[in-house]
N, C-alpha and C positions, 0 to 999 in steps of 0.2 A: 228480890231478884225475880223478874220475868224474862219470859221469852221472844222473839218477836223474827221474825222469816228475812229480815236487811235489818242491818247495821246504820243503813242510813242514818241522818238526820242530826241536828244539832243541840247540842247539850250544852251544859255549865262546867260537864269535866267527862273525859274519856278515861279508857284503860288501856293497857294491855296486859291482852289473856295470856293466862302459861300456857307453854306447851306440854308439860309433865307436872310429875310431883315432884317435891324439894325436900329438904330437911330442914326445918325452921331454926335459921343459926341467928338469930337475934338475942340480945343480950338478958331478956326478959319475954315472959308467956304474952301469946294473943291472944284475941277474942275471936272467934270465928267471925265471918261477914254476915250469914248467912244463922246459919241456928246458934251462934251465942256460946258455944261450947268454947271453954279454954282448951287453946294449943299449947302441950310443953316445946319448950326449947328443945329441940332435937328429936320431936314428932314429926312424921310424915304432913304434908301440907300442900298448898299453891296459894302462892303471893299474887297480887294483882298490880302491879304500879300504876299509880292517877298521875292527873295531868290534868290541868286545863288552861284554856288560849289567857294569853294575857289581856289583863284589862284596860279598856281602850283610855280612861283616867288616867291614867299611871302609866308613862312613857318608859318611867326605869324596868320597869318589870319587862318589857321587851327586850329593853338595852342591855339587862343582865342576863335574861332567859330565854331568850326567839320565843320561839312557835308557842312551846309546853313550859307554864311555870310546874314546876313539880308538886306533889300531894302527897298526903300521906298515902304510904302503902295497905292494903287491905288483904285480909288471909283469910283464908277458906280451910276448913280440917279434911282429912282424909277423905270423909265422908261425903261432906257436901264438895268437895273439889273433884271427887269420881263421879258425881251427879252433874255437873257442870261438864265436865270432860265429855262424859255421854251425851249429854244434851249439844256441844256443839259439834261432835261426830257426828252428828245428825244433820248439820247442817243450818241450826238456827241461833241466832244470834243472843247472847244472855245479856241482859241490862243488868248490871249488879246492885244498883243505885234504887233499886224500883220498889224493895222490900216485901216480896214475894222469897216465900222460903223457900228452901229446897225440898223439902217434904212435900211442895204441891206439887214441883219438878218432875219427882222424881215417878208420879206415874206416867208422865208420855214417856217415860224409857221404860217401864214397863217391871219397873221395880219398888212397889209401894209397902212392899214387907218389911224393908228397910228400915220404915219408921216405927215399924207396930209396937 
């Protein structure tokens, strides 16, 4: 996960970012995106749903899907989803994909005790 000042620019798959936290009602635990930690079912969290353009090969995949064929969803734990949240109250844009942790995150917010 890095950070970067625009959103701009083209990728192989986009997100969108939550705007809160969730309760993780899936029928089974996740992995965090970000530090690896398991989420239980019914832990505090933030989902990310992917997405990317369909491929220009493959006409059906438009036919069935426009713009966004769907991805799997990606989760964040409390943790790093309150590092995230801070970081884009701030104004910049988090690449999720970029595998930058949130531990190196989390000193531009100005809370590196977090991880000690």
């Amino acid at each position: 996960m890095s950070v970067a000042c625009s959103c701009d620019g083209d990728g192989d798959w986009y997100y969108y970012g939550p705007s809160d936290f969730q309760v993780l009602d899936t029928k089974y635990s996740r992995k965090c995106m970000s530090c690896g930690e398991r989420i239980a079912v019914g832990a505090e969290c933030a989902s990310f749903p992917r997405y990317r353009p369909p491929n220009d090969d493959h006409e059906m995949e438009d036919r069935i899907y426009g713009d966004e064929v769907p991805m799997a969803t990606w989760y964040a734990c409390e943790t790093c989803a309150g590092v995230y949240f801070s970081i884009t109250e701030l104004g910049y844009c988090v690449m999720i994909g970029d595998g930058m942790t949130m531990k190196q995150n989390a000193h531009m917010v100005g809370n590196p005790e977090m991880w000690e």
